[in-house]
C-alpha positions in Angstrom: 0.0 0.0 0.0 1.6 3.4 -1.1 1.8 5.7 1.9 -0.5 7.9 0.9 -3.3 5.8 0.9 -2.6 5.0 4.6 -2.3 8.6 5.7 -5.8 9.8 4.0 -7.5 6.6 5.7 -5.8 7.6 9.4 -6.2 11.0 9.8 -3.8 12.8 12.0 -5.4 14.3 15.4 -2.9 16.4 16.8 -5.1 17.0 20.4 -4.4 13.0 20.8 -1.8 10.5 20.6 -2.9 8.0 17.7 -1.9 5.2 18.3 -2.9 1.1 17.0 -2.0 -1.9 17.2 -1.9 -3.7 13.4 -0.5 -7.2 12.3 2.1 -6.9 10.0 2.5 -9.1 6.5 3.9 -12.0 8.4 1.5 -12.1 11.2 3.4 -10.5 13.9 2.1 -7.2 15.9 3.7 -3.8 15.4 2.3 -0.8 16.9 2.0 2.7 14.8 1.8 5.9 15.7 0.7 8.4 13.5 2.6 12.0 14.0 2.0 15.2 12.3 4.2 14.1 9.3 3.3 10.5 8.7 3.4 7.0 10.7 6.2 5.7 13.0 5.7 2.1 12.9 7.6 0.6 16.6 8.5 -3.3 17.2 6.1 -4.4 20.3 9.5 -6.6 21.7 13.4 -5.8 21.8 14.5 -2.6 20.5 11.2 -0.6 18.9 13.6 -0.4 15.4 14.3 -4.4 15.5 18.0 -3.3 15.3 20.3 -5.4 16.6 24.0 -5.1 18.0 26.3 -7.7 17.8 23.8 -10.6 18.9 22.3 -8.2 21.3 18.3 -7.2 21.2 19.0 -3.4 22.2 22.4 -1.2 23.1 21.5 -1.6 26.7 22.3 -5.3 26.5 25.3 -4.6 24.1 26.5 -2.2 26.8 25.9 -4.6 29.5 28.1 -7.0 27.7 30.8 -4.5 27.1 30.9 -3.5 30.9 31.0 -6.6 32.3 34.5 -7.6 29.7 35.4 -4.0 29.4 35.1 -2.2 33.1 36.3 0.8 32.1 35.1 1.6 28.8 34.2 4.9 28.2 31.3 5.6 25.7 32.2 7.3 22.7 30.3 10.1 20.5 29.1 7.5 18.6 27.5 5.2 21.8 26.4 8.6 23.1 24.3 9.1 20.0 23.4 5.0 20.3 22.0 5.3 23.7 19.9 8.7 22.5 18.4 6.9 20.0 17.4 4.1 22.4 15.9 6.2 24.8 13.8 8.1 22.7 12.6 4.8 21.0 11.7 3.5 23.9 9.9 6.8 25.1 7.7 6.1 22.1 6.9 2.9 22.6 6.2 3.4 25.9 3.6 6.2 25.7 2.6 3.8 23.3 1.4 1.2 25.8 0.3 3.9 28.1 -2.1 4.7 25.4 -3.4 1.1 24.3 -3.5 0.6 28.0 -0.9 -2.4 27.9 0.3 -1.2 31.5 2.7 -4.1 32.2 4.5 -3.6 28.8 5.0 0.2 29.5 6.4 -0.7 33.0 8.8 -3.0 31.1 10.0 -0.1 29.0 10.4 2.3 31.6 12.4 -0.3 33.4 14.4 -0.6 30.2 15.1 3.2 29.7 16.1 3.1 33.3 18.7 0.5 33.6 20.4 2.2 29.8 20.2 5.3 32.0 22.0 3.6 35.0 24.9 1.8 32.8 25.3 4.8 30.2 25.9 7.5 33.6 28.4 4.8 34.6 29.8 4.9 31.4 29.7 8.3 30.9 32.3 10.8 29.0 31.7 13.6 31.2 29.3 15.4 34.0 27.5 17.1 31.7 26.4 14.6 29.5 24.9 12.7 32.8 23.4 15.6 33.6 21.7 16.4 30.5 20.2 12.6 31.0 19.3 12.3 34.8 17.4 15.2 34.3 14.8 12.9 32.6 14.8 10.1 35.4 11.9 12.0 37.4 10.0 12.2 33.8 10.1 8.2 33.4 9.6 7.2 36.9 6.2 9.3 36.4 5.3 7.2 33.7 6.4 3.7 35.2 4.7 4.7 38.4 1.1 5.9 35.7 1.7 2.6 34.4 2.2 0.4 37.6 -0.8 1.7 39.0 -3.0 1.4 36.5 -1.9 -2.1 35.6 -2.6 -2.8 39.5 -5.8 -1.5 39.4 -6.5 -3.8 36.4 -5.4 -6.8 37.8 -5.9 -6.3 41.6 -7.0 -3.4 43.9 -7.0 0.2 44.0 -5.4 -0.3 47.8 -2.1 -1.8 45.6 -2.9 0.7 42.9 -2.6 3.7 45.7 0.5 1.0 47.3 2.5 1.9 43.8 1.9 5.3 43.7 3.1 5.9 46.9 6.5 3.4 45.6 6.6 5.5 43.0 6.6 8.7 45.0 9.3 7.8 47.0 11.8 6.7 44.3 11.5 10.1 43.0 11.8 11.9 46.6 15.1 9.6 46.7 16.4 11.5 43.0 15.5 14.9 44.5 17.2 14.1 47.8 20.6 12.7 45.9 20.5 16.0 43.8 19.9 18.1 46.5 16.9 19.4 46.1 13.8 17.8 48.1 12.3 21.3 49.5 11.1 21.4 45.5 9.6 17.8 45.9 6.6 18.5 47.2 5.6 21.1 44.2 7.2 19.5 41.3 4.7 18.9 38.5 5.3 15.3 38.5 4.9 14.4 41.8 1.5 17.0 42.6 -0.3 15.1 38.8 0.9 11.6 40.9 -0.9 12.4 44.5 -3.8 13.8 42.6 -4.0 10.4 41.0 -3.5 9.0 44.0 -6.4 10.8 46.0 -8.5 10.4 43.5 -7.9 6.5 43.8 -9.2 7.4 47.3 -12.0 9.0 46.8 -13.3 7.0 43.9 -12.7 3.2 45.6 -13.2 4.4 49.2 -9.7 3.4 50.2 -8.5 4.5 53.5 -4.6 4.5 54.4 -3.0 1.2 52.9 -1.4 -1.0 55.3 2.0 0.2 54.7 0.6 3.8 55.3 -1.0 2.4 58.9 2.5 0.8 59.1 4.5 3.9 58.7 2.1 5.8 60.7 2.1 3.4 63.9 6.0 3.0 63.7 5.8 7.5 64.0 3.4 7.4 66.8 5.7 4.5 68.6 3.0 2.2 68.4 5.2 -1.3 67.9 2.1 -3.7 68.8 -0.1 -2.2 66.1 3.0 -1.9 63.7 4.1 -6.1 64.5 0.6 -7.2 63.5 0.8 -4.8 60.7 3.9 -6.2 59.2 2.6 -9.7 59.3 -0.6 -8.8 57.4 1.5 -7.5 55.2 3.9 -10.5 55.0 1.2 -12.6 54.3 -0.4 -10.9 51.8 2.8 -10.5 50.1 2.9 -14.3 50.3 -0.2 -15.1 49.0 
């Protein structure tokens, strides 16, 4: 099919992400996005191009390889620009899933993004070029924490749902702690859309504090009787 013929069919809405999920000529699914200027069509496994490096399914594994035999490699301008393509790949595909509602798979991504992020700032040529990177980590662990959530309110409760946001929300107090700058936490963009989402969890499924909020909240108040039998509930549900 010429590509004009699939543009005019799948009109371009720029107040929404488009987004489908198709079968491709031999029968496996590829997801397509269609953008402003045509149609990015994404791989639903391994790297969303189907590129791979040296027997490796994406540059994070390559680079896992290479760090592991190589401790001290250094990334050059070329892996640089390697890992930037990956991570905006990825990005796709992941609000993607966000937006076919395949939670699990956009957790998976976000996971992915941040492990590259991990091994490329150990890697790194310089400050800066970490910098200019970790500035995204609160950005991804939004959508991982959007995606976790949801995917637990799928499949479980909205008491685990509310359970990941709260995960979530302190993995990214962590980042603004090692960088020095929690007194923003509580105002950040990010983390006010995330305890909106949260309370409105609440509100909508009448959910009171979770048992690890009743556990954090009798360990403050020095009650260690309450907090005991709290941790075993929890144990056992984790269990089950």
């Amino acid at each position: 099919m010429h590509l004009d013929d699939i543009l005019s069919e799948w009109t371009f809405d720029p107040s929404n992400l488009n987004v489908r999920l198709v079968k491709g000529k031999d029968g496996r699914d590829v997801i397509q996005m269609r953008v402003d200027l045509g149609v990015l069509q994404l791989e639903t496994t391994g790297r969303p191009d189907g590129t791979a490096f040296k027997e490796c399914e994406t540059y994070l594994d390559h680079l896992l390889v290479v760090a592991l035999e190589q401790p001290e490699t250094v990334l050059t301008e070329a892996d640089c620009a390697e890992v930037d393509r990956e991570f905006m790949q990825f990005y796709h595909r992941r609000i993607c899933w966000l937006r076919l509602q395949y939670y699990h798979r956009a957790v998976m991504d976000a996971d992915h993004t941040l492990r590259l992020m991990d091994v490329s700032n150990k890697m790194s040529p310089d400050e800066d070029w970490t910098s200019s990177h970790e500035q995204y980590r609160p950005f991804v662990l939004f959508h991982r924490t959007q995606a976790e959530a949801l995917g637990e309110l799928e499949d479980n409760t909205a008491e685990e749902a509310i359970q990941a946001i709260n995960n979530g929300l302190e993995t990214m107090r962590s980042f603004f702690i090692e960088h020095e700058a929690e007194e923003h936490f509580d105002e950040d963009e990010l983390v006010v859309r995330l305890t909106e989402m949260r309370e409105s969890l609440r509100s909508e499924y009448a959910v009171g504090k979770t048992l690890k909020e009743q556990l954090h909240a009798a360990v403050e108040e020095e009650q260690y009787e309450l907090a005991a039998r709290l941790r075993d509930e929890l144990t056992r549900r984790e269990a089950n």
